[in-house]
N, C-alpha and C positions, 0 to 999 in steps of 0.2 A: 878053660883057656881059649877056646874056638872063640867061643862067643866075646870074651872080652879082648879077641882081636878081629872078628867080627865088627865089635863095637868100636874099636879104633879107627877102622877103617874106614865107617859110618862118617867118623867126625873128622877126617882127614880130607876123605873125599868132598866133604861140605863144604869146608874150609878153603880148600884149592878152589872149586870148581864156583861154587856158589856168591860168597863173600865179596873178592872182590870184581864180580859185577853190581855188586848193590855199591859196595864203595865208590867202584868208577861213576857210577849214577849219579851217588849223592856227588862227586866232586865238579860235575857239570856245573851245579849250582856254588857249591862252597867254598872251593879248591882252585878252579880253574881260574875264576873271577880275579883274584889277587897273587899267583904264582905265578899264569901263563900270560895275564896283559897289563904288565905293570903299565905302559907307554898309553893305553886309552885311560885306565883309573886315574894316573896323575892327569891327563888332560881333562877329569871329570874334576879332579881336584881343584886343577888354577882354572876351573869356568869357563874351558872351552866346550865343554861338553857336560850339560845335568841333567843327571841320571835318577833326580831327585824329584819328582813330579810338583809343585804347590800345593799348600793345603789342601786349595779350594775346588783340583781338578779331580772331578767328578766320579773320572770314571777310575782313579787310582784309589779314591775313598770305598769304591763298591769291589776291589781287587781281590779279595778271597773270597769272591761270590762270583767273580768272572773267568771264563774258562774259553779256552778253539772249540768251537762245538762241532762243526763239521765243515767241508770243502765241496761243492759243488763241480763235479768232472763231467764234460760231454764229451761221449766216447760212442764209437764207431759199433758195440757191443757190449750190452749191459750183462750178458748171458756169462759171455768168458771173461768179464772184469769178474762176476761173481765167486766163478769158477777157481781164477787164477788163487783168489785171496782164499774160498773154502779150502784151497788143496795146500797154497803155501802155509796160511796161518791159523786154520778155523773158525775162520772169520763167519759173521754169526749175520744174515738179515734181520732185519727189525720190521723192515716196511717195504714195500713192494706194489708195483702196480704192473697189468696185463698187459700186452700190445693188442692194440683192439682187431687187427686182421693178422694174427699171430695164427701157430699153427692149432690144429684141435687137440682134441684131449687122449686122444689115439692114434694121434702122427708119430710117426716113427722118425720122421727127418731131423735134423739137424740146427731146422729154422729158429731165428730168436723167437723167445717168448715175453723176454720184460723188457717193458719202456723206461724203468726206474726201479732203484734199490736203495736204501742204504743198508753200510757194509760197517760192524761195530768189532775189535776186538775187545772189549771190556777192561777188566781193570786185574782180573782173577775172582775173583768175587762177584761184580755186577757188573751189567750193559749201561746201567741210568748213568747219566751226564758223563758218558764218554764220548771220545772225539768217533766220528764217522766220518765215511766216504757216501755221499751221496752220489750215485752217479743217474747219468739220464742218457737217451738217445741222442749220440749226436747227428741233427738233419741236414748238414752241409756234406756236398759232392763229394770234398775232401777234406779227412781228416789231415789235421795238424796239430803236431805235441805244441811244438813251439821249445822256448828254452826256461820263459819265467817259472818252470816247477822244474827245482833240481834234486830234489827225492823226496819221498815217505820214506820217515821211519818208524820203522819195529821194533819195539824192544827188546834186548838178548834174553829179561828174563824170562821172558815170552816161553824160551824154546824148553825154558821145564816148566812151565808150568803146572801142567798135566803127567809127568814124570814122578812115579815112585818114587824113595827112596834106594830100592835096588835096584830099580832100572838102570838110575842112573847111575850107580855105582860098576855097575857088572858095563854099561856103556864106557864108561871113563877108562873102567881096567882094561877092558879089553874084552869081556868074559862075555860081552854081546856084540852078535853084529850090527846091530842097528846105531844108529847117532844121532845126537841130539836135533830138533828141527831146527831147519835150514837153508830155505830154498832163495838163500838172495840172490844166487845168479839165475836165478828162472827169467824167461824172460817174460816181464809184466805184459800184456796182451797192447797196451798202446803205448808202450815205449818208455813209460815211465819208471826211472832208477828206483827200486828200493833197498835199503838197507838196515839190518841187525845192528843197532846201539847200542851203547852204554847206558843204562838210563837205572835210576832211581825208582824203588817201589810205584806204583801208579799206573796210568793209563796205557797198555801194551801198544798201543798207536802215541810213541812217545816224542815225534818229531814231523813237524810240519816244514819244509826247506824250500824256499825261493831263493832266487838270484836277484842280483841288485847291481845296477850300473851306478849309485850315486848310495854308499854305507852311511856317511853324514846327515845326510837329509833323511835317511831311515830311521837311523839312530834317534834324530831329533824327534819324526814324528811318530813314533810308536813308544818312546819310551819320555816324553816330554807334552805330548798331545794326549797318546793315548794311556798314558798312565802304568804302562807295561815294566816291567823290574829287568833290567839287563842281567841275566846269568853270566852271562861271560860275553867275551865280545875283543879281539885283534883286527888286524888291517885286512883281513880277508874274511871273517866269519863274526855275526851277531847271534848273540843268542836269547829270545824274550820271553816271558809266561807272565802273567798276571799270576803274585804271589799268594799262595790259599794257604802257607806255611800258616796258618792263623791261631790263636789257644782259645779263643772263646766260643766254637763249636760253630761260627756262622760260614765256615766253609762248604761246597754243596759239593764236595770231591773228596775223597780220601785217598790220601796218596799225592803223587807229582803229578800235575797236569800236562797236557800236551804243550811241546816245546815250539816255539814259530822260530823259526831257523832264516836266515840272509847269507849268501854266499856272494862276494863280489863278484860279479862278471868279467872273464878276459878281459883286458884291454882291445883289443881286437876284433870283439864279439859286441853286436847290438841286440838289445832286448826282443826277444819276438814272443805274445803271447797265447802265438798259437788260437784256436778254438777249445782247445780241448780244457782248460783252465776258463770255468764263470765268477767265481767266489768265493770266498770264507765268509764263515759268520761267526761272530765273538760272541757268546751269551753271556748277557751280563743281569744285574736287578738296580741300574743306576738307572735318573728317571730320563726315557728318551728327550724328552721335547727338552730340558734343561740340558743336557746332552747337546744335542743339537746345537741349541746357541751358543754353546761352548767351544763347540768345534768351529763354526762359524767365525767366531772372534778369534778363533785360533787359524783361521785362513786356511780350513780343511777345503780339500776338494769334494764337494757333494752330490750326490748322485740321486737323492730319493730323501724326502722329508718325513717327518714321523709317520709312520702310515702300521696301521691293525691289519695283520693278516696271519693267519695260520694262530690264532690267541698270540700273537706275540706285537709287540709294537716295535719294529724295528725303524733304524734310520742306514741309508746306502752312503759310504764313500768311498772316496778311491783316492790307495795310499801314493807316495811319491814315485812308485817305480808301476804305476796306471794298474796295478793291482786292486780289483773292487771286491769290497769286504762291506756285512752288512751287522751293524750291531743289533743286536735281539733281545726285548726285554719282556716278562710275562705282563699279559695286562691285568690281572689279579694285583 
């Protein structure tokens, strides 16, 4: 009798606690798109707005093979960026370089030590082609957030990930003091909002969020330009992924990818990009230099023509709200 109320309790506590977070996830992409913005889909409908890329655009035929690969942060302390993400989310480095007059190896002080990191939470299972935080030294007097980054997100289901089955059970009841991870009101070491989401199986860094003085001209060029799939999207919020939903295995992710988020800006509030925001980069395996002239005729803003670095051939632009992102293709 224990045990098979034991066991009930097992599947209750799943049920409540578990469930519908993965639902809310998935409904970001399924749910949300046609319940919560009837007024943009019919404007998608009568051709004010297509949400449908053309055959021939490039980088929407290469779309389950492209993913946010990482965001470029210069920041006043690479040590306590580290820090903050190891202690809020277990956040894992990958890669890492020295500050070359950094302290010794038996300094006891305080002083930084890393010039650069990147900062991966995975997926639950692997680091590979997940999104990162690269961050670097920022060398200006003064630092400045600015406004164009309006959060990181985390995934909620992040916070069990690593959670027993009774852990989390005796947490839920009560029968433990401790609770599930949680540290979104910490406060991020450079000012930058993060928050616990809804999100869908997939990448625990499930939400990339900018602001946007001009959602139209967003709208157009990420999901009309750049071949991006609108999840959802009202007069105040877009939401884009390049879709890896794919059945013929040529997806390089499993799971949901990281979410690139637009938030409209007050009316009242002008765009500031700060220092602390350098870039995103989108990995893709569509061919740069065709790419390029793509964008070119699409009256993209260019910043950097096909150029080989790091094995990748990437191309620089910069989106309508002076956001620069740089696409990344392997050169294999």
């Amino acid at each position: 009798t224990n045990d098979l109320k034991k066991l009930s309790t097992i599947l209750r506590v799943l049920t409540i606690s578990i469930w519908p977070l993965v639902v809310a996830g998935f409904g970001i992409k399924r749910i949300l798109p046609s319940a919560r913005w009837p007024a943009m889909q019919q404007g998608a409908q009568n051709g004010e707005v297509s949400f449908n890329p053309d055959d021939d655009n490039l980088l929407a035929q290469a779309s389950a093979t492209s993913r946010l690969s990482h965001i470029m942060l210069k920041v006043p302390s690479v040590d306590d960026t580290v820090r903050y993400w190891g202690a809020t989310a277990n956040a894992q480095v990958t890669a890492s370089s020295k500050l070359e007059n950094g302290p010794k190896k038996n300094d006891t002080s305080n002083r930084d030590t890393l010039r650069s990191a990147f900062v991966v939470l995975g997926n639950g299972t692997s680091l590979e082609d997940c999104f990162a935080l690269e961050l670097v030294q920022n060398r200006q007097q003064e630092f400045c957030l600015g406004n164009a980054i309006s959060y990181l997100g985390v995934s909620k289901l992040f916070q069990y990930s690593s959670s027993s089955t009774q852990d989390l059970i005796q947490v839920i009841t009560g029968e433990a003091a401790g609770a599930a991870k949680n540290n979104e009101n910490d406060d991020e070491p450079n000012g930058i909002p993060v928050k616990f989401c809804a999100s869908a199986p997939g990448d625990f860094f499930c939400r990339l969020a900018f602001c946007t003085a001009d959602m139209e001209a967003t709208t157009h060029f990420y999901a009309n330009i750049l071949g991006m799939t609108v999840a959802a999207a009202d007069e105040a919020m877009l939401c884009l992924r390049y879709d890896n939903d794919d059945n013929d295995g040529a997806a390089s992710f499993a799971g949901a990818p990281t979410t690139l988020v637009f938030e409209r800006l007050a009316i009242d509030k002008e765009l500031d990009h700060g220092n602390c925001l350098d870039h995103f980069v989108i990995a893709t395996r569509a061919d740069m230099d065709q790419v390029y002239q793509q964008l070119q005729t699409a009256g993209a803003s260019l910043f950097m023509k096909p150029t080989v670095m790091f094995g990748k051939k990437v191309v620089g632009t910069i989106d309508p709200n002076g956001i620069k992102f740089i696409l990344a293709a392997n050169t294999e």
